[in-house]
C-alpha positions as CSV (number, residue, x, y, z in Angstrom):
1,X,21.3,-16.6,6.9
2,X,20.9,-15.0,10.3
3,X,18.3,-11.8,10.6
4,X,20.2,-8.1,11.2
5,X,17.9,-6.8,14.2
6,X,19.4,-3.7,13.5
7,X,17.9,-3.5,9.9
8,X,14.2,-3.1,7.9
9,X,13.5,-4.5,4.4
10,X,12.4,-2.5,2.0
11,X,10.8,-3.7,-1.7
12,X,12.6,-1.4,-4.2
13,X,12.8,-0.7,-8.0
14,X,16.6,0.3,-9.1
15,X,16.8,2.2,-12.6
16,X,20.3,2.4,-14.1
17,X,20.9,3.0,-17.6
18,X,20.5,-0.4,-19.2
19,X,18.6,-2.2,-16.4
20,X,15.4,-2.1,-14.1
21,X,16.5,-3.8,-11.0
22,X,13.3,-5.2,-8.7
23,X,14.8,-6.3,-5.4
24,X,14.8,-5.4,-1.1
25,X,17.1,-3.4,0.3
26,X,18.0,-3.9,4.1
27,X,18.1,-0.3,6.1
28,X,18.8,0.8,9.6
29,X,15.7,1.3,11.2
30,X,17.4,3.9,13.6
31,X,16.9,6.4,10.7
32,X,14.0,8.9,10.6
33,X,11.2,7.7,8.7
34,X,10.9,8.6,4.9
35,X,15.0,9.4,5.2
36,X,16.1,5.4,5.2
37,X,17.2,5.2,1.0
38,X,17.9,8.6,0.6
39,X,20.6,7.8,3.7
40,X,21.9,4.8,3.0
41,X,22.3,6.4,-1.2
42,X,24.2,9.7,0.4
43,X,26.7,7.1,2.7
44,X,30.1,8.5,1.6
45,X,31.7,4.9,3.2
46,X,29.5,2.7,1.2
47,X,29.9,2.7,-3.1
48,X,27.6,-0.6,-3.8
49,X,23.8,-1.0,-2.5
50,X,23.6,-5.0,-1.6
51,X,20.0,-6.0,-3.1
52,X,18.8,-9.2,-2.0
53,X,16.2,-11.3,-4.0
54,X,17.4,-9.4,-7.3
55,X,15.6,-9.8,-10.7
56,X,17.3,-8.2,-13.3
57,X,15.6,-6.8,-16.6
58,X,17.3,-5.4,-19.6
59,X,15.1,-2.0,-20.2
60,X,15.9,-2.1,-24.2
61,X,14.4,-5.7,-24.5
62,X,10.9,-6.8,-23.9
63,X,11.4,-10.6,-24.5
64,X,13.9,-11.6,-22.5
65,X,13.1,-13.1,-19.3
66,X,14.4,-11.5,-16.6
67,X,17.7,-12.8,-14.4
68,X,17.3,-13.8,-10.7
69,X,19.9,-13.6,-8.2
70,X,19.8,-14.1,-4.1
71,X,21.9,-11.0,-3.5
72,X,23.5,-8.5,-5.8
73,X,25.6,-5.4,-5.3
74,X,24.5,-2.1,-7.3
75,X,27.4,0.4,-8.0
76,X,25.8,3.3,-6.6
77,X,27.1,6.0,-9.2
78,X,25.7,3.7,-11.6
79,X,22.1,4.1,-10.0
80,X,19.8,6.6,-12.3
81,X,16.6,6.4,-9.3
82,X,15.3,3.6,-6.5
83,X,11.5,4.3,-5.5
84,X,10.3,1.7,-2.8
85,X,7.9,-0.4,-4.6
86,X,5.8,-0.2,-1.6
87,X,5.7,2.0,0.7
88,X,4.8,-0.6,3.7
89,X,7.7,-2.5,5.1
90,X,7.3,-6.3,5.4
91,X,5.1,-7.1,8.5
92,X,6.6,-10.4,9.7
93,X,9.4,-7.8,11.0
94,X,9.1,-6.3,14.8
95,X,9.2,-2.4,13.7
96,X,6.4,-2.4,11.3
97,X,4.8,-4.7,14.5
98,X,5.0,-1.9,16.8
99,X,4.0,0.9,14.8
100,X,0.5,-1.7,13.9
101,X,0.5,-1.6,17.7
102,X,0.7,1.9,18.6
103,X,-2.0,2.7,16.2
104,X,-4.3,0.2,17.2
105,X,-4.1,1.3,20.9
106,X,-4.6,4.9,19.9
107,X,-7.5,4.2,17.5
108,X,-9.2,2.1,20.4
109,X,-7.7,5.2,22.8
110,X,-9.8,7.7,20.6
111,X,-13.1,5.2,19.8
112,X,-13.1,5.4,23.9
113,X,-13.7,9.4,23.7
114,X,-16.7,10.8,23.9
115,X,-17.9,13.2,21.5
116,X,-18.8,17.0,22.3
């Protein structure tokens, strides 16, 4: 499967009624930061959120094991909340690289100052 350069993963926990789904979630990194869920949730074209790497686990029933899936597609008016499960998004990925890079250089920029 070929990598959208056009999107970021993001770790997520899905609540619906019945089921806590643990999965990522691919968004457009052209969104403003902190706005990329609550977007892609609020897309009038879009009724399913595709979740990758999905384990299902029934919320009423502690001993069952949970169900895995590679991709899965949530019916969005099913969805009760997602939260991010982290809030850093996977580093192998050239957005999160950049911003690791910008702060480094300004960190080094401001170690450089001198102080008053």
């Amino acid at each position: 499967m070929s990598k959208n350069v056009d999107t970021v993963p993001i770790e997520v926990i899905i609540l619906t009624k019945d089921h806590e789904i643990k999965g990522t979630v691919h968004v457009s990194k052209y969104t403003k930061t902190n706005r990329e869920l609550t977007d892609l949730l609020n897309d009038r074209e879009k009724r399913f959120l595709a979740v990758t790497n999905a384990e299902i686990l029934a919320r009423n029933s502690s001993n069952t094991p949970p169900r895995k899936y590679n991709f899965l597609e949530v019916h969005i008016d099913c969805i009760m909340m997602v939260h991010p499960s982290s809030q850093v998004v996977f580093r192998e990925y050239g957005k999160a690289q950049e911003d690791i890079q910008r702060f480094r250089e300004l960190r080094n920029k401001l170690n450089q100052t001198k102080p008053f």
